[in-house]
N, C-alpha and C positions, 0 to 999 in steps of 0.2 A: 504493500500500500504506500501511496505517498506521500512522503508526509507534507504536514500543511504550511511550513517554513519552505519548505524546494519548489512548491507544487505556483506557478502563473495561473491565471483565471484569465482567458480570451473571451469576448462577447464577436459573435459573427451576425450583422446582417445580411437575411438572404430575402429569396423570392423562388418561388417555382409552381408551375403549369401542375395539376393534382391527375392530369388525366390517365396516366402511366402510372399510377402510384395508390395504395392501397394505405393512404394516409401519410401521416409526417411519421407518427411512432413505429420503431421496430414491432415486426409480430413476424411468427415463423412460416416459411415456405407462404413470404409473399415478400413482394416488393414495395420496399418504403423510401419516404425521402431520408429520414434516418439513418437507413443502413447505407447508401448514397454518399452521403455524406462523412460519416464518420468512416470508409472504406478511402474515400477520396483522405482527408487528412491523416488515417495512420498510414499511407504508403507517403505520403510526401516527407510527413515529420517526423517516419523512421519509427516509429513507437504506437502501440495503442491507445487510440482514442474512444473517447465517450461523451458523448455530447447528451447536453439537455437543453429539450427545449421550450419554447413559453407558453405552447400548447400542444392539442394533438391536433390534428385536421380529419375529418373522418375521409372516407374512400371516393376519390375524383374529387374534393375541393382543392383550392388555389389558393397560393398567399402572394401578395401583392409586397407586404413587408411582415417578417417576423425574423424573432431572436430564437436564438442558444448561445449556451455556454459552455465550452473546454476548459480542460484540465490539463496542462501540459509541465513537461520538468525541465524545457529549455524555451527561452528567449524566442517567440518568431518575430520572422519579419512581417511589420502591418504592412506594408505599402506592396509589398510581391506576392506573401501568400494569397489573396484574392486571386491575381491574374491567375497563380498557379494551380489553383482550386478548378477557376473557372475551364481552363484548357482540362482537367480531368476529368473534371466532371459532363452528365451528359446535358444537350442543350436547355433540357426543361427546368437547369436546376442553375441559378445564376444571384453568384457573391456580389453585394453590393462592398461591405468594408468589414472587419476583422480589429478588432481595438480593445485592450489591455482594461482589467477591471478589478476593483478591488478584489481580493479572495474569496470572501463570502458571497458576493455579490453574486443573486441568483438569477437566472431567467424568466424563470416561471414565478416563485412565488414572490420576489420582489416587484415584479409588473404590478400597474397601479390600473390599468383599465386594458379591454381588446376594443377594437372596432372592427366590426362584420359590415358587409355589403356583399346584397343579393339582388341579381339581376333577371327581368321576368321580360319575356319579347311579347309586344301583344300583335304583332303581324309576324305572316311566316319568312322568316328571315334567313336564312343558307349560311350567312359570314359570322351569326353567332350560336349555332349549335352545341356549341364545346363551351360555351362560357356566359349564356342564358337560360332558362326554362324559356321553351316556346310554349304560349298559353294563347294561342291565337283562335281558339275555336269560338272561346266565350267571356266576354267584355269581363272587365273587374271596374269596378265603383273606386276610386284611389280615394274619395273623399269618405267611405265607411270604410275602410283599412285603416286611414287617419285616426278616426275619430276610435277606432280599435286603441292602435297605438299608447293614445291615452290612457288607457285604463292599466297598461302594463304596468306605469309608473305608482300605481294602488299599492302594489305588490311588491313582494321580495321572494317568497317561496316559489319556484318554479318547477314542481315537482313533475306536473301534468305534460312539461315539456323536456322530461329526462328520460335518456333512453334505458330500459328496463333493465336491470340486470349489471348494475353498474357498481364502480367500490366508492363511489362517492358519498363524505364522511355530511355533505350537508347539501342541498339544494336549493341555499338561500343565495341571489344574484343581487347587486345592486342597478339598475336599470339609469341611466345618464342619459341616453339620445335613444329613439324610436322614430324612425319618419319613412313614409313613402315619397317620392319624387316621381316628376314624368318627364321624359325627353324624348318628343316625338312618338316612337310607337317602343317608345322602352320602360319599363318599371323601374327602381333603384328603391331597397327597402336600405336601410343603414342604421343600425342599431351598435351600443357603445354600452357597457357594461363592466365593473369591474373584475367579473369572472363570466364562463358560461359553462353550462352542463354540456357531454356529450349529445348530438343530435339539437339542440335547444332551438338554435336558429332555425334552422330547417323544418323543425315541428314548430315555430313560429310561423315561418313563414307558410309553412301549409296551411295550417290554422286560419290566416289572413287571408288568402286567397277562398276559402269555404266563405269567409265573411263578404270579401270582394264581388265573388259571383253569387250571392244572396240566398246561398243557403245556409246558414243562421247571421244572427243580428249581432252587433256589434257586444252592446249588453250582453250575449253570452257569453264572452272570454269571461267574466268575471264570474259565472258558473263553472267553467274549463277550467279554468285555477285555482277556484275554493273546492273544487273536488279532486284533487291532488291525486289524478290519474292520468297516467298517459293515453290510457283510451278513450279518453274523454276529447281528449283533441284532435286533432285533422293529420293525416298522412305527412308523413316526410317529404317536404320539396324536395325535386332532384340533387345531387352534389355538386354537379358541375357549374349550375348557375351562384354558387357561395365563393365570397375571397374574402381573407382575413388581410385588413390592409392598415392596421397599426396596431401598435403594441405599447403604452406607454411607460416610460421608467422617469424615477426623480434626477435619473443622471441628465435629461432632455433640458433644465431649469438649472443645474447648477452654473 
């Protein structure tokens, strides 16, 4: 083991495409950005690596920006390991920068909020398959999704929207931003949180759209959450239309 006087703490920002990938976290006889990445740095830096990172992404989601953190027992270089990373690694998976950080300094449980954005096409669209739900058969109402939205912020228990079977020690989220957007023939939900459950967003946003195209009313989310079931709520949105695109730390203000 190493000890914790020899041992650096590296923070890396990355980004990558979730479509090839069966989530961020290691899981066996499947392909992760995880195993990815930490395969790329222990052949470059010679030694075993182990990265953590500041969340999990579930199966075909996309991060736009997120963190991890290594453990290493020599000095890198910030300014080349990126390039070198990037040259090994495969195209979907792309280093923004690599920068030195206190020792404790965590990834995950130090992050002080995430923000999620989920994109929904409401015309049949070819150029965003891979990175929208096409929902083009039947109109969604954006102004009862809104007024949905609201009610989220009532809450803190979000059990209704955790996926079953899971080791999480609590279900309790802080909710910061909830909004739909429209651009053209595109939906944009973006919701900000100081944590989120596995599946959460996605069984949000499923949720939303059952309200969107009017089958139930807005006022029922607030049934859907005080009954602290997950069958109580709407199907899983696809994966592919979700991207985690911040992650914030106190280091962002010092």
């Amino acid at each position: 083991m190493l000890s914790y006087y020899t041992t650096l703490r590296y923070f890396i920002e990355f980004s990558y495409n979730g479509k090839n990938y069966f989530g961020y976290q290691i899981q066996p006889d499947a392909i992760t950005v995880q195993e990815e990445l930490e395969k790329a740095l222990s052949t470059i830096l010679r030694e075993e690596i182990k990265t953590t990172g500041a969340g999990r992404t579930d199966t075909g989601v996309h991060a736009k920006k997120i963190f991890a953190h290594f453990d290493t027992e020599q000095p890198v270089d910030e300014i080349n390991l990126p390039y070198k990373l990037n040259s090994f690694l495969p195209p979907d998976i792309s280093i923004k920068r690599i920068f030195k950080v206190k020792g404790d300094f965590h990834a995950r449980f130090d992050a002080m909020y995430r923000t999620y954005e989920y994109y929904i096409s409401l015309a049949k669209n070819p150029f965003t398959l891979e990175s929208a739900w096409q929902h083009w058969k039947r109109p969604l109402d954006i102004h009862k999704m809104n007024e949905a939205c609201k009610i989220l912020f009532e809450y803190e228990d979000f059990t209704s929207f955790a996926k079953l079977k899971t080791d999480n020690k609590t279900n309790i989220c802080k909710m910061y931003k909830a909004e739909w957007e429209q651009e053209g023939t595109e939906l944009k939900f973006t919701v900000s949180a100081n944590r989120f459950l596995r599946n959460m967003v996605r069984a949000i946003v499923g949720t939303m759209v059952e309200i969107g195209s009017g089958k139930i009313k807005p006022e029922d989310l607030r049934t859907i959450i005080e009954d602290k079931n997950r069958n109580a709520a709407g199907t899983s949105a696809p994966g592919h239309g979700l991207f985690l695109v911040d992650v914030g730390y106190e280091f962002y203000f010092l």
